[in-house]
C-alpha positions in Angstrom: 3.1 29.0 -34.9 6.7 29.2 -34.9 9.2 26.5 -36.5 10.3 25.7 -33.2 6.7 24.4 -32.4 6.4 22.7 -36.4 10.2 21.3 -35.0 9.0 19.9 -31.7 6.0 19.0 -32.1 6.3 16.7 -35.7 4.6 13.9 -35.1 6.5 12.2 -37.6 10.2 13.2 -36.2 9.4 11.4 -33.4 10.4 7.8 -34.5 13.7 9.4 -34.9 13.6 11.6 -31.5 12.7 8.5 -29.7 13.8 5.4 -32.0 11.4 3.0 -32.7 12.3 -1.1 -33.2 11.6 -3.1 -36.3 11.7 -6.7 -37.1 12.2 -8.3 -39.9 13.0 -12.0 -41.0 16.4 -12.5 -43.0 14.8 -13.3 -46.6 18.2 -15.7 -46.3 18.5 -17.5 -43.1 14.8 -17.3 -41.5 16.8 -15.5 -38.6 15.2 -12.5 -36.9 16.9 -8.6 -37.9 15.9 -6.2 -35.5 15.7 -2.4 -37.1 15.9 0.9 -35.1 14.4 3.6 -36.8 17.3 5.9 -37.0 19.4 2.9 -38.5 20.2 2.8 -42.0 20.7 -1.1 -42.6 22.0 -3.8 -40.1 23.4 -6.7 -40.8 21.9 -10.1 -39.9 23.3 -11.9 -36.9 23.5 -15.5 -38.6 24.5 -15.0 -42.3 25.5 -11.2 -42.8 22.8 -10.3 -45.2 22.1 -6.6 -44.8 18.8 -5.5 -44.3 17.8 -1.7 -45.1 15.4 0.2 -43.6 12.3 1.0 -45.2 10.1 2.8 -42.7 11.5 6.1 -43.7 8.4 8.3 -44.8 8.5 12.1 -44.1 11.9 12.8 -44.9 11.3 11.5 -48.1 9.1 14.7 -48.8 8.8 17.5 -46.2 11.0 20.6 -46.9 11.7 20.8 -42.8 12.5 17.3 -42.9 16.5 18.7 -42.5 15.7 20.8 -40.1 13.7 18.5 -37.6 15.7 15.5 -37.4 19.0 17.0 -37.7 21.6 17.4 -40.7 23.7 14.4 -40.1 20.7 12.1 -39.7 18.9 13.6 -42.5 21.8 13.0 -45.0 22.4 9.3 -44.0 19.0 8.5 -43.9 19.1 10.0 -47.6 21.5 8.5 -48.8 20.4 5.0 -47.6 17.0 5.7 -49.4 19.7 6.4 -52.9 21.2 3.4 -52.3 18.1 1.2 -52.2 16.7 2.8 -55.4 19.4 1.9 -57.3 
């Protein structure tokens, strides 16, 4: 198998290939937050509080992770996953 095969065929790129939504309700306002899976945090309609994402699993760990869902992507979903640690 060839990386362009690992590459395409990831099953867990493809949440990020083909973006995948998330709800969540604002720990604030009660208000509904709706998360794509390539988005980093959005902001809540009604009160502003900023909700990250926390689906992110395989880029957390897999050495191809860069290379599958793309270099810009990869580093913003990164640095997102930095941010919330801290």
């Amino acid at each position: 198998m060839d990386s362009h095969q690992i590459f395409s065929g990831c099953p867990g790129s493809a949440k990020y290939k083909t973006p995948t939504i998330t709800e969540k309700i604002c720990p604030v306002c009660g208000n509904v937050i709706e998360l794509f899976s390539v988005d980093v945090s959005v902001k809540c309609d009604r009160c502003g509080f900023e909700a990250f994402n926390d689906t992110q699993d395989c880029i957390q760990w897999c050495q191809y992770a860069e290379q599958c869902i793309g270099k810009e992507l990869y580093e913003k979903l990164v640095k997102n996953k930095m941010k919330e640690e801290s």
